[in-house]
C-alpha positions in Angstrom: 94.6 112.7 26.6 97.3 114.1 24.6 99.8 112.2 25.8 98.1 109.3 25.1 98.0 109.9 21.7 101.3 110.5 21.4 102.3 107.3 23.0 99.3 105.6 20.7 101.2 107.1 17.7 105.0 106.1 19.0 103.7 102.9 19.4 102.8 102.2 16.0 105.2 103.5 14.1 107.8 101.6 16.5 105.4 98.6 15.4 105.3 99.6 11.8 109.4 100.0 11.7 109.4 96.0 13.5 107.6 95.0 10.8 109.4 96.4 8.1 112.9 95.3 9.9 111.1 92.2 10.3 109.8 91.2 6.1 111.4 88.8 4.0 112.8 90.9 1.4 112.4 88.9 -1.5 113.7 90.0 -5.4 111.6 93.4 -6.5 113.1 92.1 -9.9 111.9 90.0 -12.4 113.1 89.3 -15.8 112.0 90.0 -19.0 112.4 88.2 -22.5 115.0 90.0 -24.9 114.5 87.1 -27.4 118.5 87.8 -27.8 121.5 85.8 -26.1 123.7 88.9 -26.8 125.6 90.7 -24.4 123.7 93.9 -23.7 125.4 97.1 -22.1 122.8 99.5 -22.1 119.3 100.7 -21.7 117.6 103.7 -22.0 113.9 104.6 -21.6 111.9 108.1 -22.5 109.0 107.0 -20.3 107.1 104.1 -18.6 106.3 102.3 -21.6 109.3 102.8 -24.8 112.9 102.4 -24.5 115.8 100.6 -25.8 118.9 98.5 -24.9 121.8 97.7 -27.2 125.2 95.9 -27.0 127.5 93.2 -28.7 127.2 93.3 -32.5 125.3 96.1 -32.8 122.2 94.7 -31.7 118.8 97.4 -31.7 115.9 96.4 -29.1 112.6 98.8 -28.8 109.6 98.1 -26.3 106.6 100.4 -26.5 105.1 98.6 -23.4 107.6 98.6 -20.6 109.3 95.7 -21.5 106.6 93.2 -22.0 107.8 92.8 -25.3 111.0 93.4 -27.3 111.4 93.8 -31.1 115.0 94.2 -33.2 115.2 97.3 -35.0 116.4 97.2 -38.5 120.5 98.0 -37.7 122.8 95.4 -37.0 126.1 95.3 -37.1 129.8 93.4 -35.8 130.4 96.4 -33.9 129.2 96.7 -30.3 127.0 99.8 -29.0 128.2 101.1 -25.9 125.5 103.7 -25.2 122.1 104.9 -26.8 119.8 107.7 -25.4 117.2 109.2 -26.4 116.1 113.3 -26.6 112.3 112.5 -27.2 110.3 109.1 -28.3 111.5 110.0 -32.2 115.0 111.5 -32.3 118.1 109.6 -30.6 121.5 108.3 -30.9 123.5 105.2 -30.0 127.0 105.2 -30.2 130.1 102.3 -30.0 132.9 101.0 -32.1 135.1 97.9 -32.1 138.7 97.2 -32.2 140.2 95.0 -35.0 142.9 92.4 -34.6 145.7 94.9 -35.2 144.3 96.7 -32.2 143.0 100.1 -34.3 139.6 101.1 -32.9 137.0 102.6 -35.1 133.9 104.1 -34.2 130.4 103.8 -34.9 127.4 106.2 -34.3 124.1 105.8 -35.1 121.0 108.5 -35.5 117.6 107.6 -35.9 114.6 110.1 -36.2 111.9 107.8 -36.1 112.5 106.2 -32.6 114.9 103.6 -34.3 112.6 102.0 -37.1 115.5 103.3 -39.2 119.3 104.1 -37.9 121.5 106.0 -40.1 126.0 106.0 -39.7 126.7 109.3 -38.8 130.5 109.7 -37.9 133.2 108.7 -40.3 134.8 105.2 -39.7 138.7 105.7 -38.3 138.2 107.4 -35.4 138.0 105.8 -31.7 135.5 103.9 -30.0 133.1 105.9 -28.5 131.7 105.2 -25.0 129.1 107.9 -23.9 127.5 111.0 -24.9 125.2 114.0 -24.2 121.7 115.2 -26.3 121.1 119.1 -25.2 118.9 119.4 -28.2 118.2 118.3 -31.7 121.4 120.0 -33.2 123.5 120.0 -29.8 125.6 116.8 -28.8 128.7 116.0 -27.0 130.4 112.5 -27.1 133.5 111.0 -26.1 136.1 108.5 -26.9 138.2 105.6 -25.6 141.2 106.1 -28.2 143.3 103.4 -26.6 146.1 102.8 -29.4 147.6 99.2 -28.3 150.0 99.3 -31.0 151.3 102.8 -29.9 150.4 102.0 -26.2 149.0 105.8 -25.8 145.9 107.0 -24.9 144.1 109.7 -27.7 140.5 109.5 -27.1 138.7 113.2 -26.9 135.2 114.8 -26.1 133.7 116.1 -29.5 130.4 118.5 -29.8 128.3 118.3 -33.0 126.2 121.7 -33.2 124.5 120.5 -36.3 122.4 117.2 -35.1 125.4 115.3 -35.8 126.7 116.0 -39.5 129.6 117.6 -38.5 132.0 117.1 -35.2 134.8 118.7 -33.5 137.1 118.0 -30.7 137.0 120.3 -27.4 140.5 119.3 -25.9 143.0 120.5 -28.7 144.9 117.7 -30.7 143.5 114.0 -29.7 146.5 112.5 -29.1 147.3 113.7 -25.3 147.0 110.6 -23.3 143.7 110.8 -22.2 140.8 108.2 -22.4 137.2 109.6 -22.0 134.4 106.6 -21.2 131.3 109.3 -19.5 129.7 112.4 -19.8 127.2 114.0 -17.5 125.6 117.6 -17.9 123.1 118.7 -15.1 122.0 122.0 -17.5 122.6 123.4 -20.7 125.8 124.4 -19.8 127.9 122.3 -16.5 129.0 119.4 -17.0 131.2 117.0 -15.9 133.7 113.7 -18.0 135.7 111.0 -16.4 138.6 109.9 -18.4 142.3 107.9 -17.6 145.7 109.0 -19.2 147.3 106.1 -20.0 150.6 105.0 -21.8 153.2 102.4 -21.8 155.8 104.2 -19.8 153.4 106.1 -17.1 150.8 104.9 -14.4 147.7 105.1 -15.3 146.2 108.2 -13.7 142.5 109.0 -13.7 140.6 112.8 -14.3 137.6 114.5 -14.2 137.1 117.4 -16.9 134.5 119.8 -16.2 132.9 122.8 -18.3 130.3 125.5 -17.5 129.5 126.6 -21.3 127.8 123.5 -22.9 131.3 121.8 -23.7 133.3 124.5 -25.5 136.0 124.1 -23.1 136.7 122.0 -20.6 139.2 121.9 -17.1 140.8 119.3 -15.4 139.5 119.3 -11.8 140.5 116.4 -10.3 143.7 114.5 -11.4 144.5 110.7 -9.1 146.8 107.8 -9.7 145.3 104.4 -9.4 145.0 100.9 -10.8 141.9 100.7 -12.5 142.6 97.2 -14.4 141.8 97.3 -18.5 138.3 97.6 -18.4 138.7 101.5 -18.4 135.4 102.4 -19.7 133.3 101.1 -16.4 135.8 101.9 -14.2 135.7 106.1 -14.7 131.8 106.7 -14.4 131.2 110.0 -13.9 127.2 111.3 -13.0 126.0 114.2 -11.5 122.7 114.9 -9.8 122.6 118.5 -9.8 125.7 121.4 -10.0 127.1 119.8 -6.2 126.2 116.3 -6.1 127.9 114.0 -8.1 129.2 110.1 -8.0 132.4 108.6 -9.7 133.0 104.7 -10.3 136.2 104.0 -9.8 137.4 100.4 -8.4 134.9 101.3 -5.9 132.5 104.5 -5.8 132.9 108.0 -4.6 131.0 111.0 -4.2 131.3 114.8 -4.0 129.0 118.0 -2.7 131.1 120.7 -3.9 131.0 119.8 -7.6 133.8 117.9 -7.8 136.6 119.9 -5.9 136.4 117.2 -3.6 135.7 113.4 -3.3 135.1 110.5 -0.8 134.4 107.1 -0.7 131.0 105.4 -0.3 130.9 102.7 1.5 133.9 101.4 -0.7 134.0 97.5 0.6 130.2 97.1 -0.6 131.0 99.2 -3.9 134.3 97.5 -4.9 134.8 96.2 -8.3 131.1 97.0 -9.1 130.0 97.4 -13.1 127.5 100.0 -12.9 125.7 102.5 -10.8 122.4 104.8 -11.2 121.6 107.7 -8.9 117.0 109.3 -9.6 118.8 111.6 -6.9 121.4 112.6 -4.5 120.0 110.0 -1.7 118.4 107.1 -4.0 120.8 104.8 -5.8 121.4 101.6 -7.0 124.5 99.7 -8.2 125.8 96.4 -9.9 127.5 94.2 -8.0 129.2 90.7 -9.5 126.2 89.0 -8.2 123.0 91.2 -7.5 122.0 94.8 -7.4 122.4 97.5 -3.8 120.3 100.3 -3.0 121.1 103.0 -1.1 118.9 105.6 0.8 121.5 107.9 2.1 124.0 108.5 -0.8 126.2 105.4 -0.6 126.8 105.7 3.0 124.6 102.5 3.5 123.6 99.5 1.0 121.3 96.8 1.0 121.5 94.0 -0.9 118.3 93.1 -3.4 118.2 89.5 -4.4 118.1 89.1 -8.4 117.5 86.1 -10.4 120.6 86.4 -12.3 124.0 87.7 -12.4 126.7 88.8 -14.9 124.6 92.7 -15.1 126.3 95.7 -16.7 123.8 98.8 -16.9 120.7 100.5 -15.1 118.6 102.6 -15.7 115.4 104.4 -13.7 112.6 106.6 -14.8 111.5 107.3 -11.4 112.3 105.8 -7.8 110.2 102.9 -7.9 110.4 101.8 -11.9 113.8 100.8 -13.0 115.0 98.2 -15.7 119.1 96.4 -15.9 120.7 94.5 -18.7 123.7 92.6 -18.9 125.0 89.6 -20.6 123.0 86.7 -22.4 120.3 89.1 -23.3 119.4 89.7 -19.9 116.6 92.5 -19.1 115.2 93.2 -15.6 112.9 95.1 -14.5 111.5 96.4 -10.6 108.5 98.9 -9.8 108.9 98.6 -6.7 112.8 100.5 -6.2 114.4 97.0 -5.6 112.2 96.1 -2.9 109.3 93.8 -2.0 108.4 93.2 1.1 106.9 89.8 1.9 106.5 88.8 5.5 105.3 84.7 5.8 102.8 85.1 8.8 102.0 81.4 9.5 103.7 77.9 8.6 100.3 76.5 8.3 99.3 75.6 5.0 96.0 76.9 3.8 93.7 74.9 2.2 92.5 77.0 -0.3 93.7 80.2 -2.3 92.0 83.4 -0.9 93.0 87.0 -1.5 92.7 89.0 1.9 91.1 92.8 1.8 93.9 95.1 2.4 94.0 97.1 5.5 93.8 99.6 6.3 91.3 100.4 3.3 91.1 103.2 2.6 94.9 103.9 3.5 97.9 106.8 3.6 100.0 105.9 2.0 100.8 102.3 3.6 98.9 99.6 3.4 99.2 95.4 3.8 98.0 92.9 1.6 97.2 89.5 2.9 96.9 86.0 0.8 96.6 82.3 0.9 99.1 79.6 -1.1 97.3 76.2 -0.6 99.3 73.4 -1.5 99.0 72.2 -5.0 99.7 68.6 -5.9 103.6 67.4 -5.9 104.8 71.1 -6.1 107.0 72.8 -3.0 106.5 76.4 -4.8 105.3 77.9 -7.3 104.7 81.3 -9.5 103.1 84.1 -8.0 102.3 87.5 -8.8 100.8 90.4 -7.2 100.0 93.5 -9.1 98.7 97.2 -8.5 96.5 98.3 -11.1 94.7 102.2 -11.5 91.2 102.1 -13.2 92.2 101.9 -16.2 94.1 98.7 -15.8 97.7 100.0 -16.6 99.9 98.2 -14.3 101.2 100.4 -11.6 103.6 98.4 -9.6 104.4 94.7 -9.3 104.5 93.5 -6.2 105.5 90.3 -6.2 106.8 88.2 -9.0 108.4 85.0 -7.7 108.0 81.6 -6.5 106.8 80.8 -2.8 105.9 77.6 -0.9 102.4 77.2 0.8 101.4 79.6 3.5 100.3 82.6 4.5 101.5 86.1 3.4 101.5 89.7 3.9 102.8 92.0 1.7 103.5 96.0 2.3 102.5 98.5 -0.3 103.6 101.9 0.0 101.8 104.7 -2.4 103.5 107.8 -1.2 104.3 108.3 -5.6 100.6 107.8 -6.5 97.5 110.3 -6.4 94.6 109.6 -4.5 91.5 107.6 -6.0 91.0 104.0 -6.6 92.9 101.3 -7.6 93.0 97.1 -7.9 95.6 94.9 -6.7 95.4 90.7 -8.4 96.9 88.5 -7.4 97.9 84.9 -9.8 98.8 81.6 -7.9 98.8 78.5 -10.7 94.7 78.8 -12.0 94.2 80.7 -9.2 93.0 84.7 -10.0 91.2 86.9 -7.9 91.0 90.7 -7.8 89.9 93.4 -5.4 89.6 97.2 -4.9 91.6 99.6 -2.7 91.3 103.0 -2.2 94.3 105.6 -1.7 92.8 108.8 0.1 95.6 111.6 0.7 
């Protein structure tokens, strides 16, 4: 009798793993409307609901509900904004610069204390363009610099910690001007943390660092020194981000990662990673990163990748709140957004078209914690496809996870949602096909 069981339960996971080899993995991403065609280069939420993305000219966009809708804040400006991030939904910064025609950079950086219904200049024009930075606390911040001098053909960027909410800055690396270029900063605690820079002149190769401290940027040591062509675009080519005080990941042409803290470093799986924009790690297993033409996930650290299909190119940031609920931005105003990780799982179980719309029960019901949903496309007029969406809800109607969001022919469908994230007690899934709505119940029981 034991034995079986234990074939019983081989059998279906062996089944379940067939299926799951076995889905159409369609695009877990769909796009949301900016109301800008500006290029946007990065995004940065505090929760599910309110965040912000910035970029070219200086443009400000807040959404208090997850990106349904977007709304300009009140500062713009010809400068772009290379990073903003938030310590809490009232208090954050966004920093950038721009670069005149005689090649001087000059920097910009922007406080706001009313979760950007007002921004105020904080940092005295003259200095480089700044690329990144670091919110401990309310009077604690670290940023860094570019400082590519064209004219002089040197690198002189620097990290600089404010200890006064920004009023007041100072460098950490001595005098500016020796030859490095700093584009990202990543602090695991109050005190460790790790930036990527490239020393650069006319007359030398251009040879990339990592600079690390362990007392909340006071000082900071070169750890890792390496000579290779990274191309112009510095700043998205030395990504540095740690996961914790051993785990870490480092964009180069292609992306590498280290266990010891950054003593040492390999390569990911560098064919799938080279020349990519962006990357973002929710830990040291779960990642995702830009490609020139869609987005990879990993499961196991960059060993692996899998490609997830997006309905536009051309991206240049990421950023996740948890594993399944993640949003990217890039150029013409482009915002996407998955709660699903990347992934939906849509399996086409017949060719035969239905003749009428109809939303299956799932099954098993209740489940834990996976589950399939089953629906009907009929075929509506002259159309081959058409919108559909299927969405979780809880019972308050907040929208848990979409999904699907995309267009499909006539058919049959089955679609695999996995709750492992969510607590047990009732929920809804709906599902819209043209006029078509219909809702039901399901119940998660852990």
């Amino acid at each position: 009798m034991v034995m079986k069981k234990i074939f019983v339960s081989v059998f279906f996971i062996l089944n379940l793993t067939f299926y799951f080899n076995n889905c159409l993995c369609q695009s877990g991403w769909f796009q949301q409307q900016s109301g800008t065609v500006k290029y946007l280069r990065t995004v940065f939420f505090v929760n599910s609901q309110t965040g912000w993305v910035a970029g070219d000219t200086g443009k400000i966009l807040k959404t208090i509900n997850g990106g349904t809708n977007w709304t300009a804040q009140d500062y713009t400006t010809t400068q772009a904004l290379y990073a903003i991030k938030f310590l809490n939904s009232l208090t954050g910064w966004a920093v950038g610069g721009v670069r005149d025609m005689a090649n001087w950079e000059y920097s910009l950086l922007l406080k706001t204390t009313n979760g950007g219904n007002s921004w105020q200049q904080q940092y005295p024009t003259g200095y480089n363009i700044f690329y990144d930075l670091h919110i401990f606390d309310e009077n604690n911040i670290i940023c860094v610099d570019g400082g590519i001098d064209y004219s002089g053909f040197v690198s002189n960027g620097n990290i600089y910690k404010s200890t006064n909410g920004g009023n007041n800055w100072m460098p950490c690396i001595g005098s500016p001007y020796l030859g490095n270029s700093f584009y990202s900063v990543s602090f695991v605690n109050a005190n460790t943390g790790w930036a990527g820079s490239v020393f650069w002149t006319d007359t030398s190769p251009e040879v990339e660092k990592i600079f690390k401290t362990t007392n909340m940027g006071l000082n900071w040591t070169c750890i890792k020194t390496d000579t290779i062509y990274l191309g112009f675009n510095f700043q998205y080519k030395q990504n540095v981000r740690f996961i914790d005080t051993s785990n870490g990941f480092l964009l180069q042409n292609y992306l590498m990662k280290t266990t010891n803290g950054g003593i040492n470093w390999l390569k990911t799986d560098s064919l799938t990673t080279l020349n990519a924009a962006n990357y973002y790690f929710i830990n040291k297993d779960t990642g995702w990163i830009i490609s020139t033409t869609d987005i990879k996930r990993t499961n196991n650290g960059g060993n692996n990748w899998t490609s997830q299909n997006t309905p536009v190119t051309g991206l240049r940031s990421l950023y996740f709140i948890n594993i399944l609920t993640g949003w990217a931005v890039g150029n013409n105003g482009t915002i996407l957004k998955t709660t699903t990780g990347g992934v939906t799982f849509v399996n086409r179980v017949s060719q035969k078209v239905p003749k009428v719309y109809f939303l299956y029960q799932n099954y098993p019901n209740p489940f834990n914690p996976i589950t399939i949903i089953k629906f009907d496309l009929k075929e509506d007029g002259k159309r081959k496809t058409e919108d559909v969406k299927l969405v979780i809800y809880d019972v308050t109607g907040r929208e848990i996870v979409t999904l699907v969001n995309e267009q499909l022919s006539p058919g049959t469908y089955e679609v695999t949602f996995v709750g492992n994230n969510l607590p047990s007690g009732i929920y809804f899934y709906q599902l819209h096909s043209g006029n078509f709505i219909e809702t039901k119940k399901l119940i998660l029981l852990k």
